[in-house]
C-alpha positions as CSV (number, residue, x, y, z in Angstrom):
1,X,0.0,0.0,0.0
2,X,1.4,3.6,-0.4
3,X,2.4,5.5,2.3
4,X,0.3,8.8,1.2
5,X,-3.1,6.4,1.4
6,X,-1.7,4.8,4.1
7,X,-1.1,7.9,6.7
8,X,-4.9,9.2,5.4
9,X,-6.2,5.3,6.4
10,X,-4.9,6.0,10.1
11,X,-6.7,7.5,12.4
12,X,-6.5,10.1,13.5
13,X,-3.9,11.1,10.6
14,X,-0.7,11.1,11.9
15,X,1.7,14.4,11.8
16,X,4.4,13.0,10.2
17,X,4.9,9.3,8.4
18,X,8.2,8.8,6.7
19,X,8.1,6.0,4.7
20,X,10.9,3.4,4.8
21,X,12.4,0.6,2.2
22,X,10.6,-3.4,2.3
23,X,8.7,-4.9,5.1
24,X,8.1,-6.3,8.4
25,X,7.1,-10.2,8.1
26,X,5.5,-11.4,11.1
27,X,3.3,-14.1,10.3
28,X,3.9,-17.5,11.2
29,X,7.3,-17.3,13.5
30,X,7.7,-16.9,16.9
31,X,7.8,-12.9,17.7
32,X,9.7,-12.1,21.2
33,X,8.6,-8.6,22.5
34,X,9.3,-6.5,25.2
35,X,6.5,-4.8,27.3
36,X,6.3,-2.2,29.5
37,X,5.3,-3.1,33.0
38,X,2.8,-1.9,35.8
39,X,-0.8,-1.3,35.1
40,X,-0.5,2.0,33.5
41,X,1.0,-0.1,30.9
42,X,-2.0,-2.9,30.7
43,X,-3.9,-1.2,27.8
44,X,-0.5,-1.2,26.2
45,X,0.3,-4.7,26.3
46,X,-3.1,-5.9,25.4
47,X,-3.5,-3.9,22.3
48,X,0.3,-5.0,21.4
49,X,-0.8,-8.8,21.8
50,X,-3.8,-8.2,19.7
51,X,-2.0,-6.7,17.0
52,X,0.6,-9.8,16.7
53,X,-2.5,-12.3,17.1
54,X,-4.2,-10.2,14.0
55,X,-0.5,-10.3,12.3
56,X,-0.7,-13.8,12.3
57,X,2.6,-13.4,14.5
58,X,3.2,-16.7,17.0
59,X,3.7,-14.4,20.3
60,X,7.3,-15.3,21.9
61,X,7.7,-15.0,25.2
62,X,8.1,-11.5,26.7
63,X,12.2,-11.3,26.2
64,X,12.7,-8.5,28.8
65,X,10.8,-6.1,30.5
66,X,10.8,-2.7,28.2
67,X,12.2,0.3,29.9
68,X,9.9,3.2,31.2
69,X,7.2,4.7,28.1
70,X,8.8,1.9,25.0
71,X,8.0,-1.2,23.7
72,X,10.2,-3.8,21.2
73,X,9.0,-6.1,19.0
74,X,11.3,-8.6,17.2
75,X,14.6,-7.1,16.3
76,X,13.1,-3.3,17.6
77,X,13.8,-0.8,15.0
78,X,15.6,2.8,15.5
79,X,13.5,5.2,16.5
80,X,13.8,9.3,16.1
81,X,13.3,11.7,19.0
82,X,9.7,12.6,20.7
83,X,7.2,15.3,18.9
84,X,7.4,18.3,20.5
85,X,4.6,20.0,19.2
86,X,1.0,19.4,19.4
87,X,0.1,18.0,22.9
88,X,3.2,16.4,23.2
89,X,2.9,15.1,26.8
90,X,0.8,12.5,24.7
91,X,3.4,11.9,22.1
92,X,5.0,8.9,20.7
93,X,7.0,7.9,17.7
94,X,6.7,4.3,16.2
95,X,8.9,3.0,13.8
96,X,8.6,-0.6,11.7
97,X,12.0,-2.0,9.8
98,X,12.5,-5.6,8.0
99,X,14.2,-6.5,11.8
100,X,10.8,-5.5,13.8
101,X,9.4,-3.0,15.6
102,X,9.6,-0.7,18.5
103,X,7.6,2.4,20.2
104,X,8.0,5.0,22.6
105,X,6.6,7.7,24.3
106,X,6.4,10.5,26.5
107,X,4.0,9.2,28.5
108,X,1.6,6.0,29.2
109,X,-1.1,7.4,27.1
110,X,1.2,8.1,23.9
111,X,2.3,4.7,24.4
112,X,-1.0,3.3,24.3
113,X,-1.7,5.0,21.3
114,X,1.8,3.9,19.7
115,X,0.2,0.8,20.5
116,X,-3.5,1.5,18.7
117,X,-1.4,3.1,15.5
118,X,0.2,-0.2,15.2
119,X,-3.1,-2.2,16.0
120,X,-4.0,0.0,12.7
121,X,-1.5,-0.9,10.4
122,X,-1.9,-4.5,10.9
123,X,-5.4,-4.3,10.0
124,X,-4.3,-1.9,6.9
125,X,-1.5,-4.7,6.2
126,X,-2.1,-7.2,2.9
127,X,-3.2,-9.6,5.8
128,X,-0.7,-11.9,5.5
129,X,1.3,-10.7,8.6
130,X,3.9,-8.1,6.2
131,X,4.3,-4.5,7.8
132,X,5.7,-1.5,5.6
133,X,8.7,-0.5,7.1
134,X,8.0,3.2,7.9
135,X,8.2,5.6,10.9
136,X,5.2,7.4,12.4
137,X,6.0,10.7,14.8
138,X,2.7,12.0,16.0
139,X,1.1,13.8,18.7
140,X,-2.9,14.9,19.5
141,X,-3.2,18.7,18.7
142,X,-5.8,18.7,21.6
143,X,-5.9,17.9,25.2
144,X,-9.5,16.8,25.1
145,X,-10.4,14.5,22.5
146,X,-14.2,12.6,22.0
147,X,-17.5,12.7,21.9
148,X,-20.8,14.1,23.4
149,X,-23.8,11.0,23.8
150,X,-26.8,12.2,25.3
151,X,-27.7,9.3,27.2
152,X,-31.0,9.9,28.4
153,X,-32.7,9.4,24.6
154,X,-33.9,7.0,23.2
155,X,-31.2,5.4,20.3
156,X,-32.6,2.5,18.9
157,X,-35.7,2.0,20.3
158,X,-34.0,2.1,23.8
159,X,-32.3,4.1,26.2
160,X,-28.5,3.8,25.8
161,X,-27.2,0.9,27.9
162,X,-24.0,0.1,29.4
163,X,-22.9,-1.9,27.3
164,X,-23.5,0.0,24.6
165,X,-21.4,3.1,26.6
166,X,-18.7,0.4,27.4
167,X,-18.6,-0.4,23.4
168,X,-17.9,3.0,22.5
169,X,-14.9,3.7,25.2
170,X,-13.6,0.6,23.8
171,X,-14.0,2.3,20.0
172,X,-12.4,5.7,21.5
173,X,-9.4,4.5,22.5
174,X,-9.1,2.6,19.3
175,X,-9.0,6.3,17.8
176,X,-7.0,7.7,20.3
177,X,-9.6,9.5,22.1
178,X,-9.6,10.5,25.9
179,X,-13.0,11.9,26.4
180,X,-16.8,10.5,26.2
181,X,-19.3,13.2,27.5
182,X,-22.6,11.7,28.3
183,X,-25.2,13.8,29.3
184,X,-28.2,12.1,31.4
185,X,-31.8,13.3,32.1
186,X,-35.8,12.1,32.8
């Protein structure tokens, strides 16, 4: 796929994608990967495990515990420094080469969405488990980031559940979005 269609596929778009040469093969073998640890890190290593699984990647053990805000996967990959515009306490940068991957971040939350950008390109992928090699450097223009449900109406012949509220956080995050606004009357 190219990389201009590729970057307007992600979302949100990213602020800078620099493509790279070949890809990332990770279907079929064994994939070591470092994770972050603690359980600001949870999302992170749950999104990252979904993304090989989708891959078609055989998860390896976790080889080491990744240091602070990063993650590896296979042979890592060099990464350049943090965004620093935008809101870059929420930064990250995310690069693929034909060794692996790797990810970090200014924070947990940039992680995480390091995380959901590479969740993204798997899906985006040829679906045989092959990763353009490229790097992504992005950061959210805005603090707040989501959306408004007035949950008292009636949507679909009912009044919003919880479920259906626990669907769409799970959606948000998928988008990289920190905010979900319900408002709640009769």
């Amino acid at each position: 796929m190219p990389e201009p269609r590729l970057a307007s596929q992600l979302t949100p778009e990213p602020g800078e994608l620099i493509p790279g040469g070949g890809h990332l093969a990770l279907g079929g073998k064994p994939v070591p990967v470092s994770l972050p640890s603690g359980a600001a890190h949870e999302a992170c290593r749950i999104v990252v495990r979904a993304a090989l699984g989708v891959a078609g990647a055989k998860m390896g053990s976790v080889a080491r515990e990744a240091a602070g805000n990063s993650f590896a996967i296979a042979g890592g990959a060099p990464l350049p420094p943090l965004p620093t515009s935008g809101y870059a306490e929420e930064g990250y940068v995310l690069s693929v080469g034909p060794q692996g991957a790797a990810a970090a971040a200014a924070s947990p939350a940039g992680l995480l969405y390091a995380a959901q950008t590479l969740r993204q390109l798997v899906r985006l992928s040829s679906g045989d488990g092959r990763l353009p090699c490229l790097t992504i450097r992005d950061s959210p223009q805005f603090r707040m980031r989501g959306v408004y449900v007035e949950g008292g109406q009636e949507r679909f012949g009912r009044i919003v559940a919880k479920d259906y509220l626990l669907e769409q956080i799970r959606r948000l995050a998928e988008f990289k979005m920190n905010l979900l606004a319900i408002e709640c009357y009769n």
